[in-house]
Every structure is written in structure tokens, then in C-alpha cells.
C-alpha positions as CSV (number, residue, x, y, z in Angstrom):
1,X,-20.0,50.5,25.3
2,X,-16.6,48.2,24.3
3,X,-14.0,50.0,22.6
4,X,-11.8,47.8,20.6
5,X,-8.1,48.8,19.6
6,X,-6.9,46.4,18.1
7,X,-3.8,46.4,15.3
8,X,-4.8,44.2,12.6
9,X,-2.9,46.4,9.8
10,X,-0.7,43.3,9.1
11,X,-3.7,40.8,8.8
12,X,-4.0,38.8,5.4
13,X,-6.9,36.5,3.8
14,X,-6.0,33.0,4.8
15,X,-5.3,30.7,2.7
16,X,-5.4,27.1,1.6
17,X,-2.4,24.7,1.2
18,X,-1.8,23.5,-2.2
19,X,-2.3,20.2,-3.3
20,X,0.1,17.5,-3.4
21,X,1.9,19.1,-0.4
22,X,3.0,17.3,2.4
23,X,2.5,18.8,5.3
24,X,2.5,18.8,9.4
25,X,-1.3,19.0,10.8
26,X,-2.7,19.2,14.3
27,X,-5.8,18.0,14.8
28,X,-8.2,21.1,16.3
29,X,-11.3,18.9,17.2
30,X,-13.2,16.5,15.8
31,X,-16.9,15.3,15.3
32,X,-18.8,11.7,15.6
33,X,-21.6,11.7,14.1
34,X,-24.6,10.3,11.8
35,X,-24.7,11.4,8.4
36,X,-28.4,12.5,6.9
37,X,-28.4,8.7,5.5
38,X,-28.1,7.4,9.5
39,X,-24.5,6.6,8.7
40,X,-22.3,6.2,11.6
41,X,-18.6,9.1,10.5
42,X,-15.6,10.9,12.4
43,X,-14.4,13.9,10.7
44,X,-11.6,15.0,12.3
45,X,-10.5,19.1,12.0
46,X,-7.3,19.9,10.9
47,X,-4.8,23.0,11.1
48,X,-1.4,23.4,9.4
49,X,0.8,25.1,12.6
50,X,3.6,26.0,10.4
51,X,1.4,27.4,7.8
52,X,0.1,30.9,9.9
53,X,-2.2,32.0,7.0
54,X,-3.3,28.0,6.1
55,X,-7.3,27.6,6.7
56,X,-8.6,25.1,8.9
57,X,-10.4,22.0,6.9
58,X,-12.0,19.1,7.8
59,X,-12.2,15.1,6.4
60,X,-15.3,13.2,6.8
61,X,-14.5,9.6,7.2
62,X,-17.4,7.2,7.1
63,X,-17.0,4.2,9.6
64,X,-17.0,0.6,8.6
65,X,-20.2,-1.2,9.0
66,X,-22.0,-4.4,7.9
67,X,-23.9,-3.1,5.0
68,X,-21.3,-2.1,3.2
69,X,-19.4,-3.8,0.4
70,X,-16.3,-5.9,1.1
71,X,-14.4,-2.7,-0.6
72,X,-15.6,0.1,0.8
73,X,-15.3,-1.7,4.4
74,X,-12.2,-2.5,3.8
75,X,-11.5,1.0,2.6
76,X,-13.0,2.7,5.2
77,X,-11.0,0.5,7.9
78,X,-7.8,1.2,6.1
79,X,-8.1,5.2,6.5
80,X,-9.1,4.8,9.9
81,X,-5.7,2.6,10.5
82,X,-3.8,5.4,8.6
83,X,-5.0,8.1,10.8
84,X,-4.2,6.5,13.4
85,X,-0.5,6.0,12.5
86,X,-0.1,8.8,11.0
87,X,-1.0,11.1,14.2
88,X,0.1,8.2,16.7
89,X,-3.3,7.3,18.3
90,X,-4.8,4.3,19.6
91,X,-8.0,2.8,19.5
92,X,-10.5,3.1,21.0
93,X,-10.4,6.8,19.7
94,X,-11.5,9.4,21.7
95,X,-11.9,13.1,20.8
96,X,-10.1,14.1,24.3
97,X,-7.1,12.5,22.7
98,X,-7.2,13.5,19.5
99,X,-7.4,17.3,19.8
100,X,-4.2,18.5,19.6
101,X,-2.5,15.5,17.8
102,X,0.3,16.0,15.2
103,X,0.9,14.4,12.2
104,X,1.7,14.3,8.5
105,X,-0.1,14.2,5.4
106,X,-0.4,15.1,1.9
107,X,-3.4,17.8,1.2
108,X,-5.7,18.1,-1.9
109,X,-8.2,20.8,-2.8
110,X,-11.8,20.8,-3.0
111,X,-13.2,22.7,-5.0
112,X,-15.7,25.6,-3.8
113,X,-18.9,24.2,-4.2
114,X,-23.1,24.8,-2.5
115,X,-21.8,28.0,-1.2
116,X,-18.5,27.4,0.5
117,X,-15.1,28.3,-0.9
118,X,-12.0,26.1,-1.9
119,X,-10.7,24.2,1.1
120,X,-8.0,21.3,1.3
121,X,-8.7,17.8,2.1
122,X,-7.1,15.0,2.3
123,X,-5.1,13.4,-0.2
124,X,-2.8,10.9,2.1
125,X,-2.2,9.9,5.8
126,X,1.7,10.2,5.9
127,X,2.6,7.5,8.5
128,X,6.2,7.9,10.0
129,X,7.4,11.5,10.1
């Protein structure tokens, strides 16, 4: 039998950031993927260093493709680009080189919802910091 003694008498709840902040983010990890709809995505994880209490959150980002309309091509590209700048990576991307890039943005909150609580997302890719 373990015995754990542990001091966790200072531990809070975390928390999220809130929206409309601007804040420094590291990227944790990050998933490629199909979506249930056979979609190709990324959805990078991100963690605010400077925020200790700040809880991890994720952005799913679909990835351009053919079928999609001149807009939301164009819009899916353009995040993609601001990512990029924003946390000074190069394509092709590669989740090796990702984890543990920093960058800026500005942070929204989504709203609990299907069982999971609030959690921030992105608002803006803050490119230049």
C-alpha cells in the first residue's frame, strides 16, 4: 500500500481567463484529426504560463479543402496563417514543433454546454508580441 503526503492546503479551483484578454499561451500538444463528418482539423492545446490557476483549452480549426466555399477556404487558411505567426511556426506543421510554442492571443469564453464547463477559446491570433 502507497501512502501519499502530499501538501495541497494551498490548492485552488482553476480557472478560465476572461474574455477579451490578451494573453501569452504555450502550446501543450495538439491533435490532427477527422471530424465525425470525415473532415480533415488541427486543434491545437493551449496553456496560459503566467496564469498558474488558468485552465487548459483547446481550438479546433478545420483545414482548407476543395469542397468548401471560397469563404470558408479562405477563412480557414487565414487562421491557419495566423497561428502560425502568431507562435512563429513554419509549414509544414508538425506537432513535435509545436508543443511548447509561445505566443499571443486574445481569449473568449465558451460557454458550458453537453456536459462540460466554461472554457476559453479563441477570440484572436496576436501576431508580433
Amino acid at each position: 500500500m502507497a501512502l501519499l503526503d502530499v501538501d495541497v492546503s494551498s490548492a485552488v479551483e482553476p480557472t478560465i481567463i476572461p474574455a477579451g484578454t490578451e494573453v501569452k499561451l504555450r502550446i501543450s500538444g495538439c491533435k490532427f484529426g477527422e471530424d465525425k463528418n470525415g473532415n480533415a482539423y488541427i486543434m491545437p492545446f493551449f496553456e496560459a504560463p503566467e496564469e498558474e490557476t488558468s485552465k487548459e483549452f483547446n481550438h479546433y480549426m478545420p483545414l482548407p479543402r476543395e469542397d468548401m466555399s471560397a469563404k470558408d477556404k479562405n477563412k480557414a487558411s487565414w487562421e491557419i496563417s495566423q497561428l502560425c505567426q502568431a507562435f512563429d511556426l513554419a509549414m509544414p506543421l508538425d506537432t513535435d514543433d509545436m508543443t511548447g510554442a509561445e505566443g499571443w492571443a486574445i481569449v473568449d469564453v465558451r460557454p458550458a454546454k453537453d456536459g462540460y464547463d466554461e472554457s476559453n477559446s479563441i477570440k484572436k491570433f496576436v501576431a508580433g508580441n
